[in-house]
N, C-alpha and C positions, 0 to 999 in steps of 0.2 A: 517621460515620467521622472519625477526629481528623486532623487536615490537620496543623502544624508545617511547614508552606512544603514538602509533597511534591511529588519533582520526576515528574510525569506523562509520558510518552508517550502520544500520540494516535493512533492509526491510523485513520484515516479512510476509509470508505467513499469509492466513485464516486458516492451520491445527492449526497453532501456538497457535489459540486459539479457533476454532470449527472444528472437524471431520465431515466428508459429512456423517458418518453414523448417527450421533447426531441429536438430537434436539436441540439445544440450547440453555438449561437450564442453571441459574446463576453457580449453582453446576459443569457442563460439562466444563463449559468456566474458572472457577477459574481452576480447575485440569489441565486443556492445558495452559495457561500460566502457573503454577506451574512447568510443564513439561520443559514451555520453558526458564523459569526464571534459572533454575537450567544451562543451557548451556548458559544465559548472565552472574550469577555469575560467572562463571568458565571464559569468559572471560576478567572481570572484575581484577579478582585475576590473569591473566596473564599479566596486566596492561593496557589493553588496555581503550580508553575513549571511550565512549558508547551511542550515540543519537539511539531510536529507532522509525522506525516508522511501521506502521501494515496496512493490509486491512479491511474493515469493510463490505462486502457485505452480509454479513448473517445478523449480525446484523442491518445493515439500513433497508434490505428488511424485516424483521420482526419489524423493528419499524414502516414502512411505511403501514404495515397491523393493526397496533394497529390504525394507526391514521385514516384507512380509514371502520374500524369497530366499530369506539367512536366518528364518527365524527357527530352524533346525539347528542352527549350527549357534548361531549367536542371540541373547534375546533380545525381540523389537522391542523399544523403545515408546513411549506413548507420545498420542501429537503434541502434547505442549514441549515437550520435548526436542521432538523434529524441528517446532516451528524454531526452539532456542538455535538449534546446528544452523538451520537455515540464516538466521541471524548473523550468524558469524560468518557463513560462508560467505554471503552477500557483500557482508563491511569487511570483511578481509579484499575481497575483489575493487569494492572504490576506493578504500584506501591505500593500495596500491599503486592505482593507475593514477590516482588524484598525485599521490607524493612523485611517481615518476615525472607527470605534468612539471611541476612544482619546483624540480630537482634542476631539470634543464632551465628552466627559465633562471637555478640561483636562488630560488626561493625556500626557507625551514617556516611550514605552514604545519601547523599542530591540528592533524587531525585522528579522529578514530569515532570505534564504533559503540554504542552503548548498547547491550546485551537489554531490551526493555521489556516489564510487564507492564500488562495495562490492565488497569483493576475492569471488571465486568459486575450486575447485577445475578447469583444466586435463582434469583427473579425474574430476569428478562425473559417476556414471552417466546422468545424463539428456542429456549428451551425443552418447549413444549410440544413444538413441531419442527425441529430441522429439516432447512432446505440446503443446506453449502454441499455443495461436491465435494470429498477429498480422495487422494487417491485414484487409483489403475481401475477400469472397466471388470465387472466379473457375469460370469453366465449366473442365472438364476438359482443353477443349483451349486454355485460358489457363493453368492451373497447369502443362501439361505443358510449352508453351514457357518457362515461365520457371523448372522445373527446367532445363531444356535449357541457358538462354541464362545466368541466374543461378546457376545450385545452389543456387535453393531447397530446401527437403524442403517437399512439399505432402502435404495427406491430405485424403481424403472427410469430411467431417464433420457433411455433412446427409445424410439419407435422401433426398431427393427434390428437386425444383424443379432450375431452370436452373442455377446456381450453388451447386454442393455441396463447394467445393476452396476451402482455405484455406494459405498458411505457417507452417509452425509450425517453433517452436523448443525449442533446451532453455529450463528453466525451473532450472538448480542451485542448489545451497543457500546462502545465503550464509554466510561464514564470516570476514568482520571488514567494518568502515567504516575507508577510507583516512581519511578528515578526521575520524576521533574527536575527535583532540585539541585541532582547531579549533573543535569543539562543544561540547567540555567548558570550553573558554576562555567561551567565550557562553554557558554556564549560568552562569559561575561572574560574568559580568557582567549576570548578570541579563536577560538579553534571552528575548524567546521565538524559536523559532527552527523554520522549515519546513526539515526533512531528508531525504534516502533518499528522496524522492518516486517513484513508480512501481518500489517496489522496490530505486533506486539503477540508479547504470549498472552494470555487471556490466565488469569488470576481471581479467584472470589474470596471474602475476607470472610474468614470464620467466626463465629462467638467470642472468639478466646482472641480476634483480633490478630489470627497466623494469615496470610496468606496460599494458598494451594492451586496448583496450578490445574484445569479444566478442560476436557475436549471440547474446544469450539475454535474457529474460525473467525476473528473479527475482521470485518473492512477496512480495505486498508486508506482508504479516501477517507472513512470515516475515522478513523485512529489518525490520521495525520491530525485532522483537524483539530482532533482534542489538543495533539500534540501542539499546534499551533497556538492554540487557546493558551495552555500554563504557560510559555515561555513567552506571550504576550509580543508573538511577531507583526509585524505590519504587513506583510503579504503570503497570501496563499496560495501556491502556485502546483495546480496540478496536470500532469505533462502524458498525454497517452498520446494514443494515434492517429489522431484527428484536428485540425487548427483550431476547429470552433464549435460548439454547439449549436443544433439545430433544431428548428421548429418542424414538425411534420417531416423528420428525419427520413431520407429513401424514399419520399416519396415528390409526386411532379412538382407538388408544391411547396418543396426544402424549403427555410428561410433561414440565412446563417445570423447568426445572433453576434453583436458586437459590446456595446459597452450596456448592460443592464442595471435597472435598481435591482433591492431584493425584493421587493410587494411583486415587480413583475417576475423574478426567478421564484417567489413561491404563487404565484398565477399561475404559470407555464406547468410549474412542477404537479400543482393541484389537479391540471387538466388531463396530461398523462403525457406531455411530450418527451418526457425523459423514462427510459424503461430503465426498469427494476435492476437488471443484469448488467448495463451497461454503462450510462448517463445518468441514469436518478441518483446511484448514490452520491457520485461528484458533484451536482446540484446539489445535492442536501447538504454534505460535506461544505461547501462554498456558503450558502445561507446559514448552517451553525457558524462560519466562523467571522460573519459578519454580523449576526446576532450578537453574538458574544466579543463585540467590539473591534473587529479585525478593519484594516482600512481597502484592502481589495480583496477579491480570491479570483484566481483566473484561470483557466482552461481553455490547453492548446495544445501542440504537437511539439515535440522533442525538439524539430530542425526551426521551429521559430519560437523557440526559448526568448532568444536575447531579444529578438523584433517587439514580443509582446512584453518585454517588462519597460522597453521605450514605448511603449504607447500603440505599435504599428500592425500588430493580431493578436489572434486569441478574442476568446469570451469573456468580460468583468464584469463580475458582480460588485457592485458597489453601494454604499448605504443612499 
């Protein structure tokens, strides 16, 4: 694939920087970015420009535990809030490892992280019924005092065991990045830049045209994409745990999917091969941002990064 200094978006999985076997310890999380720094380096030295942005659900749900275990002694915090620390905590960790990269090889590569909100509709129907998990497992008669005491909305979400009640929220769509223009300045100087981390905070604009920050949850495959969208990158490239996208997923009759249009990505998608939790949104995420005139989006696995931006895996969606 012919590079000419294309400007990439990265969406990044949660392995990228905590494994489901882990705890989550600072030590765990510096080593998986280290991991994943090492295949941004490399495509950095193939020239390509580099906004990254990441999920953060391990780490919010473990901050959202600190805050409701200290909340005697110190007060919690609300999640637009959380989702900010998280933010930081995340682009503190690749920028890091990125400059230590950087440093050895003799290289002063200008990077950092943008603190972002991402405006939301007021309106958007999931408002109305949140389904996002946030946060530690509670028994029944824990989610019910703290709808009581908070207004949370809590719901069942296991089948069985002591702990089946979780908070949940909306999850709406996002529909701009407040600091585009402070991003598009740091493309246009060259820096790489960590964005929209855990989706972005989630922001609705008041009457009076203030901004205020909102309990929800946005996706974060799909906030990439916006983010892809303003900054008018040429590739969208979304990185979990998986090489490829599959048709009839788990089942005898898999079919890995390799270079796609979008009429057949929104075919597949209409049909029900990508589920909700998983695949659907990165398919959709990929068809917005080739709607919205993007020249690839791809979806693949962390360890064949570079393979798939030469051409050799991963899923492409193309116009």
């Amino acid at each position: 694939m012919k590079n000419d200094r294309k400007l990439v978006v990265i969406a990044l999985g949660g392995n990228a920087i905590k494994q489901a076997d882990e705890i989550g310890t600072a030590y765990e999380q510096f080593r998986n970015v280290a991991i994943t720094c090492k295949q941004l380096v490399k495509m950095n030295e193939l020239g390509y420009k580099l906004i990254l942005t990441h999920g953060n659900g391990p780490q919010a749900g473990n901050l959202l535990i600190q805050q409701e275990e200290a909340k005697q002694i110190v007060p919690p915090q609300p999640l637009d809030v959380c989702g900010a620390m998280t933010q930081g905590q995340i682009g503190y960790m690749f920028q890091n490892q990125l400059q230590n990269f950087f440093r050895k090889k003799g290289k002063n590569i200008p990077i950092t992280t943008v603190i972002t909100q991402v405006l939301v509709s007021k309106d958007d129907p999931d408002f109305d019924d949140p389904t996002k998990p946030v946060g530690p497992f509670y028994t029944k008669d824990q989610a019910m005092e703290l709808n009581k005491t908070k207004g949370y909305i809590v719901k069942q979400v296991r089948p069985n065991g002591e702990k089946q009640w979780r908070r949940v929220v909306p999850s709406p769509d996002p529909i701009g990045i407040i600091e585009a223009n402070c991003i598009k300045a740091l493309v246009k100087a060259r820096a790489i830049i960590i964005a929209s981390g855990g989706g972005g905070i989630p922001v609705v604009e008041k009457s009076d045209g203030q901004l205020v920050g909102i309990e929800a949850v946005i996706d974060k495959d799909k906030a990439g994409q916006k983010l892809a969208e303003v900054v008018d990158a040429d590739i969208f490239l979304i990185l979990t745990n998986i090489e490829n996208a599959y048709l009839n997923y788990s089942m005898p009759n898999q079919k890995k999917l390799g270079e796609i249009s979008i009429s057949q990505a929104e075919k597949y998608l209409r049909e029900g091969h990508f589920l909700s939790g998983s695949m659907g949104p990165k398919m959709l995420a990929c068809i917005r941002f080739i709607k919205a005139g993007g020249e690839r989006a791809i979806i693949t696995s962390l360890d064949r990064a570079i393979d798939t931006l030469q051409g050799n895996a991963g899923t492409h969606i193309v116009p």
